[in-house]
C-alpha positions as CSV (number, residue, x, y, z in Angstrom):
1,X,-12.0,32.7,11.3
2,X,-9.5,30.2,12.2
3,X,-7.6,28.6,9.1
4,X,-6.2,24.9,9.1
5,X,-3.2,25.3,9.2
6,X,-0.6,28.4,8.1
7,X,-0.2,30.6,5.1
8,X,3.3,30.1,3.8
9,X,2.8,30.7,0.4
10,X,1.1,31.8,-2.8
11,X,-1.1,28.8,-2.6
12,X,-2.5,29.1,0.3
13,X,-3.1,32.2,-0.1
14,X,-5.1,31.6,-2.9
15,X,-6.4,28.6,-1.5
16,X,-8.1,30.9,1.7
17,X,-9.3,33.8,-0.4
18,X,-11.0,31.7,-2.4
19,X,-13.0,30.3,0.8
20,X,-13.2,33.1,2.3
21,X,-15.2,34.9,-1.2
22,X,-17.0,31.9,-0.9
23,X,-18.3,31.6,2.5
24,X,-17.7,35.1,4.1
25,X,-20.2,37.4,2.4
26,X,-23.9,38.9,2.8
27,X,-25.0,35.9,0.9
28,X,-25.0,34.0,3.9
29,X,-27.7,35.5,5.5
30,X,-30.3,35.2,2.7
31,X,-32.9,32.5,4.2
32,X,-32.2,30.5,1.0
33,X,-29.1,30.2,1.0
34,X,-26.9,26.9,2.0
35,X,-23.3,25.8,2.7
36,X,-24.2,22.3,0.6
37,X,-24.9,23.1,-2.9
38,X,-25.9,19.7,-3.3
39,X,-29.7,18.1,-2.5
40,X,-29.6,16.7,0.8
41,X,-31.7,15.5,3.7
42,X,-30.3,18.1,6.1
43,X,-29.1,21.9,4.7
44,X,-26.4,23.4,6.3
45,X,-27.4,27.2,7.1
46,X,-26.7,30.0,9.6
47,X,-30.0,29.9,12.1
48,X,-32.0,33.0,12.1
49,X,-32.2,35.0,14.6
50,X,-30.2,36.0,18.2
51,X,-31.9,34.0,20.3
52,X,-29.6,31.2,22.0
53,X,-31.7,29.0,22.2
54,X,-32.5,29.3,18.5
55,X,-28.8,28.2,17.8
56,X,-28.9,25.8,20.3
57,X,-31.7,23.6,19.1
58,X,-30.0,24.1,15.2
59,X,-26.7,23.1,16.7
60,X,-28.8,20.2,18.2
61,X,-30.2,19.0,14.8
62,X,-26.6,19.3,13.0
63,X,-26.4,15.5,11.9
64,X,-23.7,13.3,14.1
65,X,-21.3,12.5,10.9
66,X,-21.0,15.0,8.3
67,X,-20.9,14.0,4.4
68,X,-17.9,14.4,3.1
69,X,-19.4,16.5,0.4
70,X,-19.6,19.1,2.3
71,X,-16.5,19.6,2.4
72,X,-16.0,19.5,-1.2
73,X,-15.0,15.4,-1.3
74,X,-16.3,12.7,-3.2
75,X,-18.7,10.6,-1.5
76,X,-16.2,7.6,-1.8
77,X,-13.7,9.9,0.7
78,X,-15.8,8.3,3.8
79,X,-15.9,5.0,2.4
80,X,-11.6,5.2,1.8
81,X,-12.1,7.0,6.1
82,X,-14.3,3.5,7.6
83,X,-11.4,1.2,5.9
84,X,-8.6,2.8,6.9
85,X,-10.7,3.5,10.7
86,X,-11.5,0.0,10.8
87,X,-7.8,-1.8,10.1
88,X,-6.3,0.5,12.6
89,X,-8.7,-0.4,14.9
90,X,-8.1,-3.9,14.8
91,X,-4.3,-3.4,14.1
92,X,-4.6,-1.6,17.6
93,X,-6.8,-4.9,18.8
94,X,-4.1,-6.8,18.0
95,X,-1.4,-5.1,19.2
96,X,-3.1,-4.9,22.3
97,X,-3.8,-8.7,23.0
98,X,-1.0,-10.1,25.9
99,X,2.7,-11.1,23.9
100,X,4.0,-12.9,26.9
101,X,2.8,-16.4,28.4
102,X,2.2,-17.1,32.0
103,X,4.9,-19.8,33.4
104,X,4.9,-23.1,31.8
105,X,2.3,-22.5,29.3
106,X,3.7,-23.1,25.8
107,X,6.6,-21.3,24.0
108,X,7.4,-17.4,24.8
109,X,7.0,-14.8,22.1
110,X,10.4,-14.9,20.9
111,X,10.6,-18.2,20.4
112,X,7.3,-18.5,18.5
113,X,8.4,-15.7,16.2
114,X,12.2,-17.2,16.0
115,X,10.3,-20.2,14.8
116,X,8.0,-18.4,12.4
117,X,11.5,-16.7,10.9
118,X,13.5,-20.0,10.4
119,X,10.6,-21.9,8.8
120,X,10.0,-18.4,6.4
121,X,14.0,-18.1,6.4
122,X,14.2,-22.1,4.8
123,X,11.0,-21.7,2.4
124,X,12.6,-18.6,1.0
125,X,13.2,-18.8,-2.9
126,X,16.2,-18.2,-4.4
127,X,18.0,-14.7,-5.5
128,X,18.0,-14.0,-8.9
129,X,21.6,-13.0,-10.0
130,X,21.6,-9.8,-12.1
131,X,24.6,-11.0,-14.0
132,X,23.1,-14.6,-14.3
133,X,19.8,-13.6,-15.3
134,X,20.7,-10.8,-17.4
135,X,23.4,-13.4,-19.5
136,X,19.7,-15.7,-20.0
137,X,17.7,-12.6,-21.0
138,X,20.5,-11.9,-23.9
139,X,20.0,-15.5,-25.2
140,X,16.1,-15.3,-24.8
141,X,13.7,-15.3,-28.3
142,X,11.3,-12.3,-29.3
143,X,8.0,-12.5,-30.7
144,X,7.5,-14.9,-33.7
145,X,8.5,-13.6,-37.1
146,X,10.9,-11.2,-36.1
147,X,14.7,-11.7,-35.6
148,X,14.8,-9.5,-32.4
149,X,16.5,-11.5,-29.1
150,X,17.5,-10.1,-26.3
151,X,17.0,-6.7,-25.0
152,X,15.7,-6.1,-28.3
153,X,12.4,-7.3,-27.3
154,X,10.4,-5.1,-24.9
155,X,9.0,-8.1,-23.1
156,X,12.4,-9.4,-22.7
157,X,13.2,-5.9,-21.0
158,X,10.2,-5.8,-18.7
159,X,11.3,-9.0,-17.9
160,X,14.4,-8.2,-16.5
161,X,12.7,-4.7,-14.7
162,X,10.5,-7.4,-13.3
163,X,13.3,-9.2,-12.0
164,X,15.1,-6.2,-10.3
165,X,12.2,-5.0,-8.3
166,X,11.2,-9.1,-7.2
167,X,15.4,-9.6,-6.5
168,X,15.3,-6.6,-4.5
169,X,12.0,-7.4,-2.1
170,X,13.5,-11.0,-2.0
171,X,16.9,-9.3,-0.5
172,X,14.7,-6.7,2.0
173,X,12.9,-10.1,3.1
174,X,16.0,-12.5,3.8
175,X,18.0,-9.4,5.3
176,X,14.7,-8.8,7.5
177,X,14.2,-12.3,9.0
178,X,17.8,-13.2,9.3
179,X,18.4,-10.1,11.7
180,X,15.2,-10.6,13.4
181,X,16.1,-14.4,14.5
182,X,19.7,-12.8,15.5
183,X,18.0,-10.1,17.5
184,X,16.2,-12.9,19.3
185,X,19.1,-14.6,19.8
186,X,21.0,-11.5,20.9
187,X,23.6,-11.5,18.1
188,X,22.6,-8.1,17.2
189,X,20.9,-5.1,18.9
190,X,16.9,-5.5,18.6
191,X,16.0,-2.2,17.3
192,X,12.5,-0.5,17.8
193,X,12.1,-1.0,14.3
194,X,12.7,-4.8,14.5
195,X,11.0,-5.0,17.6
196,X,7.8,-3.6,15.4
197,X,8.7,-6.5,13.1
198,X,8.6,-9.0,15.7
199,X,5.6,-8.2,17.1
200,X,3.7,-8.0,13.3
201,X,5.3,-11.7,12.9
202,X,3.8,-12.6,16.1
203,X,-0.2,-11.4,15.3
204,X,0.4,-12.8,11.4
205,X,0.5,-9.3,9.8
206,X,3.1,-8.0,6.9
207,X,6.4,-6.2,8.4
208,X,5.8,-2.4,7.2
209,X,9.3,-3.0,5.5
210,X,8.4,-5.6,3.1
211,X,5.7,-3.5,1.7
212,X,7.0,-0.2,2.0
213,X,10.2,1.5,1.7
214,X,12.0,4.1,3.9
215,X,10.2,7.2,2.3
216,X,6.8,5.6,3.0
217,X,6.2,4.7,-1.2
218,X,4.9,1.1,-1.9
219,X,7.2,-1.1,-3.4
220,X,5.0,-5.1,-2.9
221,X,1.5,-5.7,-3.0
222,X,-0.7,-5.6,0.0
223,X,-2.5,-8.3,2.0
224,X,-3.3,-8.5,5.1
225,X,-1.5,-12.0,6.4
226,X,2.1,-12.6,6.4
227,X,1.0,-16.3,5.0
228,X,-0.8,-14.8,2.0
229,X,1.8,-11.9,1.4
230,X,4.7,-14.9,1.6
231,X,2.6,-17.6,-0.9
232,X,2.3,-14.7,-3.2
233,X,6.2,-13.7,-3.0
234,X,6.9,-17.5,-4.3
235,X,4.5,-17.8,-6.7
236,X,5.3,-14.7,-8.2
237,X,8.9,-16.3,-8.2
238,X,7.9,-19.1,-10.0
239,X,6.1,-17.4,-12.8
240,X,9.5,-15.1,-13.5
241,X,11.8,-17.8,-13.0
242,X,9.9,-20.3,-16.0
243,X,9.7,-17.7,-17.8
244,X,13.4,-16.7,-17.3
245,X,14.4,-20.5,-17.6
246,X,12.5,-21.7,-20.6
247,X,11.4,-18.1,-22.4
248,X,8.1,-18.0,-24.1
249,X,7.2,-21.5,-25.2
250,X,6.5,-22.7,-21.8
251,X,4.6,-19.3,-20.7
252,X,1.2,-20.0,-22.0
253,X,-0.5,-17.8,-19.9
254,X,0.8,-14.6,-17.5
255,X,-0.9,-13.6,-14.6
256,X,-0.7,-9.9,-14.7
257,X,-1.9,-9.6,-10.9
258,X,1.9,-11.2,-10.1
259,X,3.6,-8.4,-11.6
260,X,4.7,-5.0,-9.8
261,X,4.0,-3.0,-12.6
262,X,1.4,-5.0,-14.7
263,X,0.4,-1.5,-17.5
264,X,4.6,-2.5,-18.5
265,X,3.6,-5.5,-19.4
266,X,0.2,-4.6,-21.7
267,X,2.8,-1.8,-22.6
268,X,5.3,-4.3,-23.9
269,X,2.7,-6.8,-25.7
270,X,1.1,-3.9,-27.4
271,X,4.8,-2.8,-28.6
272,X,5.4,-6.3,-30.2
273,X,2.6,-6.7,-31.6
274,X,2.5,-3.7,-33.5
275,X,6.1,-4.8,-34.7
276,X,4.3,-8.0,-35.8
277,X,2.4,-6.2,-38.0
C-alpha cells in the first residue's frame, strides 16, 4: 500500500487507519461489494479471479477520467479542476506566443509595455491620505435621527477600512509600474519577478502582485484583463472618494461588488439600522 504522502503526525495517522479499515478488509472480496458507494454507470470492484487476462480486460474497461466522487469529493471538485486546467493552459498559450519582433517591424516588447506603464502610470487615481481622509471621516454625518458623527457610525468606520485596503492596492500599483518602466529603462535591476510582470503587461493579463500578496492570500478582485482589472480599480475609487467628499447625501446607491469586503458593509447597515430603531 503506498500512502500519499508521509505520516508525521496524529492526523495522519488517523487519517490512514481510517482508509485502511475502510478499504483493506475481507469485505472486498464479496462479489457485491464496491469502492463507490454511490449509483453509478461503472462500479469500481476487485475482478474475480487470477486469471491475467481477467484483470486485464477490467483494467481495460476502468473509465478514462474518474469522478471525483470517488474519491470522496463533491462533484463540483472537477468542475473547480477544467477551470483552473483550462486558464493555465492558455496562460501557457500565451506565454508561449514570440515577445520579440523581427527587424523593423513595429515597436519591441519593452517599449510596448514601457508604453502600456506610462499611459496606466498617468490614468492612475490619486492616493488617499490616511491623515486627510481620516480628518473628513471625523466631520462626516451618521444615520438620520441620531447624533452620532464620525467614528461613531459603523458605516463611517467601514468607510475608512475601505479606504486602507483601496490606498494600499493603489500604492502596490504605482510602486509596480513606476519600477517596471525604470527596469526598462535600466534605472533599476529587472528582477525575475518584474520580468514576470512585464511579460503579463505585454499579453493583457493582471501582474500576480496586484491581486495577491507575498503569502499567496488575495487582497483585489479577479479578472482576467489588465484593462478590466484597471477600469474597476478607478471606479471603485470614485465611488469611495464621493462618498468620502460629500458623505451620504450624494450616495444614493452603493455598489457592493466595488467593495473588498462587501458582508462589512450589510454588517454596518444592519448595525445602524437597528440603532434607528
Amino acid at each position: 500500500v503506498q500512502y500519499g504522502g508521509r505520516i508525521t503526525d496524529d492526523l495522519d495517522r488517523e487519517l490512514f487507519v481510517t482508509y485502511a479499515a475502510r478499504w483493506l478488509c475481507d469485505d472486498i472480496f464479496k462479489p457485491s461489494f464496491a469502492f463507490n458507494a454511490y449509483q453509478s454507470d461503472y462500479n469500481y470492484r476487485i475482478p474475480d479471479g487470477l486469471d491475467i487476462a481477467v484483470y486485464r480486460t477490467a483494467i481495460d474497461t476502468i473509465p478514462a477520467v474518474d469522478s471525483p466522487m470517488i474519491f470522496g469529493l463533491h462533484p463540483n471538485a472537477d468542475l473547480t479542476y477544467r477551470l483552473k486546467e483550462a486558464s493555465e493552459m492558455l496562460t501557457t498559450i500565451l506565454e508561449m506566443q514570440p515577445k520579440e519582433s523581427g527587424a523593423g517591424v513595429g515597436k519591441s516588447v519593452d517599449e510596448i509595455v514601457k508604453t502600456q506603464a506610462h499611459d496606466l502610470l498617468s490614468k492612475m487615481p490619486a492616493d488617499f491620505v490616511e491623515e486627510e481622509y481620516r480628518a473628513q471621516i471625523m466631520r462626516l454625518r451618521g444615520p438620520p435621527r441620531l447624533e452620532e458623527r464620525g467614528f461613531g457610525a459603523p458605516l463611517n468606520v467601514f468607510l475608512f477600512q475601505e479606504l486602507q485596503r483601496l490606498q494600499t492596492i493603489i500604492a502596490i500599483v504605482r510602486s509596480n509600474l513606476t519600477s517596471l518602466a525604470m527596469a526598462i529603462d535600466g534605472t533599476v535591476v529587472m528582477t525575475t519577478d518584474l520580468l514576470e510582470d512585464l511579460n503579463c503587461v505585454f499579453d493583457g493579463r493582471v501582474p500576480k502582485r496586484w491581486t495577491h500578496d507575498a503569502s499567496g492570500a488575495e487582497i483585489s478582485w479577479l479578472l482576467p484583463s489588465i484593462g478590466g482589472w484597471f477600469t474597476g480599480l478607478v471606479e471603485r475609487h470614485g465611488q469611495l472618494n464621493t462618498w468620502l467628499e460629500n458623505g451620504r447625501k450624494e450616495m444614493k446607491s452603493y455598489n457592493i461588488a466595488y467593495f473588498t469586503n462587501a458582508q462589512g458593509f450589510l454588517t454596518g447597515v444592519r448595525q445602524e439600522v437597528t440603532r434607528q430603531h
